[in-house]
C-alpha positions in Angstrom: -22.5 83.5 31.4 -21.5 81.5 28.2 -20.4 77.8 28.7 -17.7 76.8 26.1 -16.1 73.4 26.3 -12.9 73.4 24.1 -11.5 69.7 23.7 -7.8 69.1 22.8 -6.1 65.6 22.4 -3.1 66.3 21.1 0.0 68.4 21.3 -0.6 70.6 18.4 -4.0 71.3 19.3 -3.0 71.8 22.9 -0.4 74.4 21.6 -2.6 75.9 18.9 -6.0 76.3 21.7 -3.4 77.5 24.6 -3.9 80.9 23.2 -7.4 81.0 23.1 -8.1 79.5 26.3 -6.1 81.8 28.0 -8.2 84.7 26.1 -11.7 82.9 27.0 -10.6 82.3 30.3 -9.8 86.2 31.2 -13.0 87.5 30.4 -15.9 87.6 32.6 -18.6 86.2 30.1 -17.1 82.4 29.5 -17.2 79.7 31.4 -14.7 77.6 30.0 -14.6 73.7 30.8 -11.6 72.2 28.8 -11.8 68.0 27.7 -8.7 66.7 27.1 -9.2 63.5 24.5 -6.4 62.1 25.8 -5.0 61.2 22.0 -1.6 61.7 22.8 -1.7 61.5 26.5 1.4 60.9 27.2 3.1 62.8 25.1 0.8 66.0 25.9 1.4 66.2 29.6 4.9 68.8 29.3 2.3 71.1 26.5 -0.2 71.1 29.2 2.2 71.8 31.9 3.8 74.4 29.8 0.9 76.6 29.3 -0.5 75.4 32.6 -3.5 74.2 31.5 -5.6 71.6 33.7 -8.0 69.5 31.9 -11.4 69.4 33.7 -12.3 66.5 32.3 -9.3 63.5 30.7 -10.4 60.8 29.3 -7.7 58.6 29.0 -6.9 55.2 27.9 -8.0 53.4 24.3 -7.9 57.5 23.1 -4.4 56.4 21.9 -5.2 53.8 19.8 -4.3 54.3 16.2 -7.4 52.3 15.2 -10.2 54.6 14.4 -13.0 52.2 14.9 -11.6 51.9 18.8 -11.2 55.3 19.3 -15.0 56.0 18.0 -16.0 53.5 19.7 -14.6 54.6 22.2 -14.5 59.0 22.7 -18.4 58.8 21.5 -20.2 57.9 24.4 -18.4 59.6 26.8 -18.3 63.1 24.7 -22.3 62.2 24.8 -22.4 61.5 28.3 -19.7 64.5 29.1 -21.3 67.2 26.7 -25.0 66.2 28.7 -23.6 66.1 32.0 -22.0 70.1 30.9 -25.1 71.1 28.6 -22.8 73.5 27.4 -23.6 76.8 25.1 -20.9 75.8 22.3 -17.9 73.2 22.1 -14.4 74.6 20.4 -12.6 72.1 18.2 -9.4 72.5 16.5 -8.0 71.3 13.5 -8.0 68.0 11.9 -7.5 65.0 14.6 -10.0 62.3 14.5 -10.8 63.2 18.4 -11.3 66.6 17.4 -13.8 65.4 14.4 -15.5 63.1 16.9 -15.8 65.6 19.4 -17.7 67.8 16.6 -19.9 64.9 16.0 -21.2 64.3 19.5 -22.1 68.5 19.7 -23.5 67.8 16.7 -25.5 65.1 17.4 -26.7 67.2 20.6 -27.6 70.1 18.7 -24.4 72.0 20.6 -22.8 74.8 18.1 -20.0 73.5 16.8 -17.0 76.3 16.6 -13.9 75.4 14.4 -10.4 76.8 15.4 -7.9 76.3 12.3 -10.5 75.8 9.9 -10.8 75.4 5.9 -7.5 73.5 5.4 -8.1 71.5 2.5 -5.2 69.3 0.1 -8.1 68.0 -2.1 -7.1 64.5 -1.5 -9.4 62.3 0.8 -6.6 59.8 1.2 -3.7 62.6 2.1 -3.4 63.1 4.8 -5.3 60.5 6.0 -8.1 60.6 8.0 -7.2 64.2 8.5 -8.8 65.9 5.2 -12.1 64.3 5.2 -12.4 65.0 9.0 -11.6 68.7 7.9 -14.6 68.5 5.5 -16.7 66.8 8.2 -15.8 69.1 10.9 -16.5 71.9 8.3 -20.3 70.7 7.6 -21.3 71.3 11.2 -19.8 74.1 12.4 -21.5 77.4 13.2 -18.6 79.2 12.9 -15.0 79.1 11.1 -11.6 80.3 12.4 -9.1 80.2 9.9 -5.8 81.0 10.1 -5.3 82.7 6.7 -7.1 84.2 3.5 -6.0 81.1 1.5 -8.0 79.0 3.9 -11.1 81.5 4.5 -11.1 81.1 0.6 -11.6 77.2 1.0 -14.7 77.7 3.1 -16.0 80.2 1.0 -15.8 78.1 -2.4 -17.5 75.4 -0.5 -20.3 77.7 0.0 -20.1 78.1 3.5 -21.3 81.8 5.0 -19.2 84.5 4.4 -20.7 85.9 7.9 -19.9 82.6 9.5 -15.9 83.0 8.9 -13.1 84.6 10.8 -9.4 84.9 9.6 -7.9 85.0 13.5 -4.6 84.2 12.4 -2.6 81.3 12.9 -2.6 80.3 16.9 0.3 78.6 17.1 2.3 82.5 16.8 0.3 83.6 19.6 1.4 80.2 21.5 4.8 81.2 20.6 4.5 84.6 21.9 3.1 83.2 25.1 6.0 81.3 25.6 8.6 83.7 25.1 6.5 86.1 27.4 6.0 83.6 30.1 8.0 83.0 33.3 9.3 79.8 32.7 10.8 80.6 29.4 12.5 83.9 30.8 13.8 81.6 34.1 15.8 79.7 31.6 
């Protein structure tokens, strides 16, 4: 069996991975063990709820500090300490979020396989947005592989020489959130 962790911290990346852990989680050959960053804590509970998906592991409190030298300081450690404790077969990130970069890092670091959901966004401006497009870049340089949600982006990662074989235009997740939604029972109850 294959051990994925996918971390979310957020409500966009909670939306956007809700999809794809439901997928991972109905077939036989995953294990999936899902981190919750606990960036937006607060304001991620009624996502989670929504899509009814339970962290196994939340690690709240300074997460939601808009300093980025706290949250390091902070997520790193216990990603280390949580991604030895799991030793697991590949970590999913998604998007751009400093808890998402950081959680790449400490794979990284670990020699985990890094997978990228969202990948090869790019504005070409490290300042804008800020810190998001040079943790794009960052999270890009140590992934295995790339899931981007359109050609325009696959493009991106291909002009920054990164493996043709290594990228995967999935589409953008946040439809397939949408259609999980309108499909599920609490949005037909209403």
């Amino acid at each position: 069996m294959i051990k994925l962790v996918v971390t979310f911290g957020t409500r966009p990346e909670i939306i956007k991975l809700a999809p794809v852990i439901q997928k991972l989680e109905s077939h036989k050959g995953f294990n999936i063990v899902k981190i919750h960053t606990g960036q937006h804590d607060g304001l991620a509970q009624d996502m989670l709820s929504l899509f009814g998906i339970k962290p196994d592991h939340n690690l709240k409190s300074l997460a939601s500090t808009k300093d980025l030298f706290e949250l390091t300081e902070f997520l790193l450690p216990k990603l280390k300490t949580l991604f030895l404790n799991e030793q697991p077969d590949g970590v999913i990130v998604q998007g751009d979020t400093t808890s998402s970069y950081l959680c790449a890092m400490a794979a990284f670091y670990l020699k985990i396989p890094v997978f990228h959901v969202e990948a090869g966004l790019r504005s070409f401006d490290l300042y804008n947005p800020f810190p998001e497009e040079i943790n794009r870049k960052q999270i890009t340089t140590v992934s295995e592989l790339h899931f981007v949600p359109t050609e325009i982006a696959k493009q991106n990662l291909l002009n920054e020489h990164v493996d043709s074989k290594k990228v995967f235009n999935t589409g953008n997740t946040v439809i397939d959130a949408l259609f999980q939604i309108r499909n599920s029972e609490k949005y037909n109850r209403s």
